[in-house]
N, C-alpha and C positions, 0 to 999 in steps of 0.2 A: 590430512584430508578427512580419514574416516570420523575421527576427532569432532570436528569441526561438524561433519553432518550430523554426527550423534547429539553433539550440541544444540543445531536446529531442530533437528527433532522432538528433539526432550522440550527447548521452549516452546514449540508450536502445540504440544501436547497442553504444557503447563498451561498457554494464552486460553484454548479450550474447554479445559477441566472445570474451571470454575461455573461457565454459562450450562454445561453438559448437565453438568450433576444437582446444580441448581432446575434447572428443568425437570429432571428426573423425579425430584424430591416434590416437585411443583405439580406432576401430569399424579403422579401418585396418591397426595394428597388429594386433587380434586374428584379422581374417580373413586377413592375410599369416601372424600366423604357427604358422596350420595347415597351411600347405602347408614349412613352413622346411626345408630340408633337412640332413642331419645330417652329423658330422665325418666325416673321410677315417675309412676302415677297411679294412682286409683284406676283400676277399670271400669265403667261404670255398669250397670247388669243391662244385657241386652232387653231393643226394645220389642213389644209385642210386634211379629208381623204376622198378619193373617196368611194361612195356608190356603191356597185352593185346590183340593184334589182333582178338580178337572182341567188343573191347565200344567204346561207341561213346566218342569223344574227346569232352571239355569243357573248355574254356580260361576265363582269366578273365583280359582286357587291361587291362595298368597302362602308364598314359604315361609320358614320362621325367621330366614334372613329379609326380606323382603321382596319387591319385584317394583318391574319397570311400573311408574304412576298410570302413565297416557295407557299399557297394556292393558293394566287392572279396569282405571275408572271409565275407560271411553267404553268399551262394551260393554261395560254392567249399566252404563245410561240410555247405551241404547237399547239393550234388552229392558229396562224397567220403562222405556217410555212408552214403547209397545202396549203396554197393559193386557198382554197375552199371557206373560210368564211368571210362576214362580222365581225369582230372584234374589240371591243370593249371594254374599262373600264367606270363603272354608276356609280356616287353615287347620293346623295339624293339634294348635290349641291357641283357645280366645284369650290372645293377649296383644298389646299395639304392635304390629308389624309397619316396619318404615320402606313407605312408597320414594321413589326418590327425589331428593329434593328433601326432605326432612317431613315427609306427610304422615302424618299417624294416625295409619287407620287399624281401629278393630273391630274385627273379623264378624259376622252375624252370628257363626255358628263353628262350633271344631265339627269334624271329621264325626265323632258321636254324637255331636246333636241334631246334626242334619241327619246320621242314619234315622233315629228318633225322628225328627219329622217326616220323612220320607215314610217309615213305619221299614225300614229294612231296603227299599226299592234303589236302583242308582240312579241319580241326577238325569233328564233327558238330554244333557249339553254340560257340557263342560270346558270352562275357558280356562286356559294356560298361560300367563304371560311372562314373560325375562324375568330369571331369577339370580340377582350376584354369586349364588356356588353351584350352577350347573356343574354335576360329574362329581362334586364331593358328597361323604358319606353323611352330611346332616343333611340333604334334601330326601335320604331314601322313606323316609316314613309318608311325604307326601308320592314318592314313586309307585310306592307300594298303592298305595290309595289309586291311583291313578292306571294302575293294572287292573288292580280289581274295577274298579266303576267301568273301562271300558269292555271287560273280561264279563259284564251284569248288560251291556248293551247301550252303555252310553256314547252319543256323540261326541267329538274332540273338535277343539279350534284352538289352536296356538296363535298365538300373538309373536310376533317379533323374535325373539331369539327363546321365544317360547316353546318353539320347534325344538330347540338341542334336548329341554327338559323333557319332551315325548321322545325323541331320540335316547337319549338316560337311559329312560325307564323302557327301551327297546320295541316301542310301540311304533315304529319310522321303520322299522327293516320291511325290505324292500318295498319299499312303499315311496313315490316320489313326494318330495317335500321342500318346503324353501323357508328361509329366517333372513336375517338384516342382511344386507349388503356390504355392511364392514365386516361381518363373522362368518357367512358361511364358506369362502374358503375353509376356514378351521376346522368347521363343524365338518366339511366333507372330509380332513385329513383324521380327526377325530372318531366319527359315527359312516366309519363308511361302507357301513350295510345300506346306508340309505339314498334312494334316487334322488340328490339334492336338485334343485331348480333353479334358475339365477333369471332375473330380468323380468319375474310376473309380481303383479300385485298379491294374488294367494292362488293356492292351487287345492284345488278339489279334488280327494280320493276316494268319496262315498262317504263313508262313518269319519274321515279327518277330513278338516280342513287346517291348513297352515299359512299364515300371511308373511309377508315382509319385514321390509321397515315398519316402525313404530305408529304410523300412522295410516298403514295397511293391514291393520286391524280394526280400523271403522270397515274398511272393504268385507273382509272376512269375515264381521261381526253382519251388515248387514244381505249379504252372501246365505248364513244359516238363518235369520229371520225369514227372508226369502222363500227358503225349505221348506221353512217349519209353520209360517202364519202366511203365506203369499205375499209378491211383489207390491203391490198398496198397503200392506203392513209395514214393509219395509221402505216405501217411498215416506211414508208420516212419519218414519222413524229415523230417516235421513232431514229430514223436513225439522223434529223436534231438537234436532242439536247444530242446524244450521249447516247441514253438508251438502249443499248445491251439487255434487259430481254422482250423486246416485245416479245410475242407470245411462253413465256417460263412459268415455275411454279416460281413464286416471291416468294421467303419466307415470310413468316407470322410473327409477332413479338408474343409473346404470348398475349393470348386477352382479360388479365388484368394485373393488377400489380399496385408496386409500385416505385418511381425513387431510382435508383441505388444509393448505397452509396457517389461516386464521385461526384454524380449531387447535395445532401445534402449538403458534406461538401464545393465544389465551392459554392452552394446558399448562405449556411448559413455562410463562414470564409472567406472569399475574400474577406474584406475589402476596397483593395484598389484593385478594378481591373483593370488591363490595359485599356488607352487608345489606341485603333483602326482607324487610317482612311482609308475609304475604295475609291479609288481611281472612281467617276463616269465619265467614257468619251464617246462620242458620239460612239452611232453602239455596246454599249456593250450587250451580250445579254443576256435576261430576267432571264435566267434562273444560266445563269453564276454569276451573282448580288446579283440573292437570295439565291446562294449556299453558298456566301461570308455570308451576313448578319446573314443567318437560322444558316450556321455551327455554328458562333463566338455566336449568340443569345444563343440559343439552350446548347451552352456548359457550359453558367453561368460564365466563366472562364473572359471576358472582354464586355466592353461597346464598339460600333461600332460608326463612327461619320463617313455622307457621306461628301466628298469634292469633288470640281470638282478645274481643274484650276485656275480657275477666279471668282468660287464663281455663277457663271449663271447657266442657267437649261440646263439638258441634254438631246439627243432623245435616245431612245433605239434602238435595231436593229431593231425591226417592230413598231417604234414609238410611245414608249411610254414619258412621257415628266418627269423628274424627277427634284427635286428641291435639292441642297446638301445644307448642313447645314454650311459651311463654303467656304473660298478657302481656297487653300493650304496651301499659304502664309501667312495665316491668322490665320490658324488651330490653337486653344491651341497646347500645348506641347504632343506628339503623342509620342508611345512607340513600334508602328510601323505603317508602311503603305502598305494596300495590295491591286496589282494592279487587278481585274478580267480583264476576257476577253482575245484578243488577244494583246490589248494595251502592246507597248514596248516602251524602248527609253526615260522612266520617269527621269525628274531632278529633284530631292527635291530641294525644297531651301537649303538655309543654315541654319545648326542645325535639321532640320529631319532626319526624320529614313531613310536608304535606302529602295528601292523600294521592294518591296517581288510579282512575277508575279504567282498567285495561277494556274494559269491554263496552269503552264510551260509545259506538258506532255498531249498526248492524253488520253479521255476515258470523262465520267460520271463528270459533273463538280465538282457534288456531292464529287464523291471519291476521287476528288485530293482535295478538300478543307477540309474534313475530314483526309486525312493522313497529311495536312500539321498541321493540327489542335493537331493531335498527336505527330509530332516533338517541335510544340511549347510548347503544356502543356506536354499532359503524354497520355499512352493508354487507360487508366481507363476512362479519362473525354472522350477521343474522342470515346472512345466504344459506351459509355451514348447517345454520341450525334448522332454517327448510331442507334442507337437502337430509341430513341427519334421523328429523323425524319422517321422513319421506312425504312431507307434506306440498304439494302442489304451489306452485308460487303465483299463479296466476291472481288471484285474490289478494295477495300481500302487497301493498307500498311498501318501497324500500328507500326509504331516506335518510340522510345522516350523512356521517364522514365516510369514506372509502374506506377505508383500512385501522385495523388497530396499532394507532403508531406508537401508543406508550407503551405498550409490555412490547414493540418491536424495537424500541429502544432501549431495551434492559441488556440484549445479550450483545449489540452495537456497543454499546459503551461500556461491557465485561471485556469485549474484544482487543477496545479501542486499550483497556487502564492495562489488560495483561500484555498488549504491546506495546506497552510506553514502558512497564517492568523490565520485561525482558533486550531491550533497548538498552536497557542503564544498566543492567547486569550485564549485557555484550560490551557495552565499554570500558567499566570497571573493569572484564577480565582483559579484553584486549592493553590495560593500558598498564595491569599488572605485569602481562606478558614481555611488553617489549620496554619495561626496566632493566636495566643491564643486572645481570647478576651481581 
C-alpha cells in the first residue's frame, strides 16, 4: 500500500514538474528582462539647457541599474510642462540607464554636474522612482546623494516603489509612507521603522511626499506642483498630458493583494513572446513613450525593442535624449511596430509589420494604449495591466477576447502529455508485476 501511494506521489510530482519549472524559468525571464541593458553606444554630449536662477530646480534620480519608465518619464513631463521649473534627469554618472521596457535614456547631468549648475545648492524637489536593486550595495552612491540633498533642504516624491529607495537610505523612519500595492507588504516586513500606508493614492508628510501604484505618481507629481506653483499651474499641467482626474476623487486600487490570474499565466506560459518595436522620433512626448513601453511591459504578454530611424539618439518633447536599441532597418524580425506620439506617415521597410499609431484618438495616452493592448491580447491581460499601473479604467475600452487562452493551453497540455506518461508507465509496471515469476 505504502508502495503504491509513493508511486502516486512521485508521478503526480513528475506530471507537475515540467509546467512548474517551465513557469519559473518563463516569470524569471520576463521580469529580468525589463531591466536588460542595452549594447555599447556612443554617448552623445549633453545638450545646452538653459538654467534659470529664479525658478526653482526639479530633478528626477535614475540608478545605474535603472528605474520603473512611467516613474521616471510621467513627472519629469509634468514638471517641464509647467514652464515653472528647472528640470532635470541625475544619475550617479552620464551614461544610458534602461527605463523598462528596453528605453535608453541619458541622463542630463551626473551628480557633479548638476552640483556645478546649481553652484553647490540642492535641487528644490527631488523625484524618486522604482529601482530593480532596492537594498543592494550598488544603489548606496545614489542613497548617499539622497541623504545629503534632503539633509541641504530638499523636497522628496517617490513614485511607486520609489518609497522603499527613501526607506533605503532611512529617510521613511517614522514617517508614514506608501508604494505599489503588490510590494508594500514587503516593504513593511523589510523597512519597518516606517508608518507604511495601504489604500491612498500618495500621502503627504510635509518635506515627502510618496505615491502608490505606478501611475499615482501623476497624482503625486501634480500634488507638489500644487505647492510649489499653485492649483492652475497644476490644473494646465494635468491639462498638458491629457489627465482629466485632476482635482477629482482617483480611484484607489485595493491596498494589497496578489497578481491576477492573467498576469501568472502570461509570466509563467508565454514562451515565445512577441517581439515589439516601438517607433522613437524626435518631439515624442514623455509620457506618451512610457505609456507605450509600461503598457506592453506591465502586460508580461511581449518584449519591447526601442528603434528610431537611423538607429541615432532621439530628443523628447522637453529634451530628453534617448538611445534605441536598433534602426529600423536593422530591427530583428518584429511581429509588430507601434508608433507613439503624433508621428504619422511611417514607411517600414520591406518585410515589417505595418505601422500601428497608439495615440490615434484623443484622451489619456495611458488609456488608448491599454485598450489597444486589449484588442491585441485579450481583456483579462489588459485589465491586469490597468490595475497594475494603477491606472483608472474608466477611460479605457476594453475589447478583444476574454482571456488568454494560448499560453493557458501550454500548461493544459504539459498536464494532459505527463498523464498520458505516467499512464503507460502504471501499466507497463502493473503488467510486469503480475507475470508469474
Amino acid at each position: 500500500m505504502l508502495k503504491r501511494l509513493a508511486f502516486v506521489l512521485a508521478a503526480m510530482a513528475a506530471v507537475l514538474v515540467v509546467p512548474a519549472v517551465g513557469a519559473t524559468v518563463s516569470a524569471l525571464g520576463a521580469f529580468d528582462a525589463r531591466y536588460a541593458a542595452g549594447p555599447p553606444r556612443p554617448v552623445p554630449a549633453a545638450a545646452p539647457v538653459p538654467h534659470d536662477p529664479a525658478k526653482p530646480t526639479a530633478v528626477v534620480v535614475i540608478g545605474d541599474r535603472g528605474a520603473v519608465v512611467s516613474d521616471a518619464l510621467a513627472p519629469y513631463e509634468i514638471l517641464a510642462a509647467t514652464g515653472r521649473f528647472n528640470v532635470y534627469t541625475v544619475a550617479p554618472h552620464r551614461a544610458p540607464k534602461p527605463l523598462t521596457g528596453g528605453l535608453d535614456l541619458v541622463p542630463d547631468l551626473d551628480f557633479a554636474g548638476l552640483a556645478a549648475r546649481l553652484g553647490g545648492s540642492a535641487p528644490d524637489l527631488v523625484v524618486v522612482p522604482a529601482f530593480p536593486d532596492v537594498g543592494e550595495p550598488g544603489t548606496e552612491p545614489v542613497l548617499a546623494w539622497l541623504r545629503d540633498q534632503a539633509g541641504h533642504g530638499s523636497k522628496l516624491l517617490s513614485v511607486c516603489n520609489g518609497g522603499a529607495v527613501l526607506a533605503s537610505a532611512g529617510l521613511l523612519d517614522g514617517r508614514p509612507a506608501t508604494a505599489h500595492w503588490l510590494k508594500v507588504d514587503d516593504w513593511a516586513a523589510e523597512y519597518p521603522a516606517v508608518r507604511w500606508v495601504r489604500g491612498e493614492r500618495f500621502v503627504d508628510d510635509g518635506t515627502v511626499v510618496t505615491t502608490a501604484g505606478i501611475l499615482s505618481g501623476v497624482d503625486g507629481t501634480l500634488h507638489w506642483v500644487e505647492r510649489l506653483a499653485g492649483p492652475p499651474v497644476a490644473a494646465e499641467a494635468a491639462l498638458a498630458i491629457g489627465w482629466g482626474r485632476y482635482g477629482t476623487a482617483v480611484p484607489v486600487t485595493p491596498p494589497a493583494g496578489m497578481p491576477d490570474a492573467a498576469a501568472i499565466v502570461n509570466a509563467g506560459f508565454r514562451w515565445t513572446p512577441d517581439t515589439i518595436g516601438v517607433l522613437l522620433a524626435n518631439g515624442v512626448g514623455e509620457v506618451e513613450l512610457a505609456s507605450v513601453f509600461d503598457t506592453e511591459g506591465q502586460s508580461l504578454s511581449s518584449r519591447t525593442l526601442a528603434v528610431s530611424s537611423d538607429g541615432g539618439p532621439v530628443r523628447s518633447r522637453h529634451g530628453l535624449t534617448f538611445l534605441p536599441r536598433a534602426a529600423l532597418t536593422d530591427a530583428p524580425d518584429l511581429d509588430r511596430l507601434l508608433v507613439p506620439g503624433a508621428t504619422r506617415g511611417v514607411t517600414p521597410p520591406p518585410g515589417a509589420p505595418a505601422p500601428e499609431y497608439v495615440h490615434d484618438r484623443p484622451g489619456f495616452p495611458y488609456d488608448t494604449a491599454v485598450s489597444a493592448l486589449s484588442r491585441r491580447t485579450d481583456v483579462a491581460t489588459a485589465r491586469w495591466t490597468a490595475k497594475v499601473l494603477e491606472l483608472p479604467t474608466d477611460g479605457v475600452v476594453f475589447e478583444g477576447r476574454a482571456w488568454p487562452w494560448l499560453p493557458t493551453a501550454v500548461p493544459i497540455a504539459l498536464v494532459l502529455a505527463g498523464t498520458a506518461a505516467v499512464v503507460v508507465v502504471f501499466r507497463l509496471r502493473r503488467k510486469r508485476l503480475s507475470r508469474p515469476a
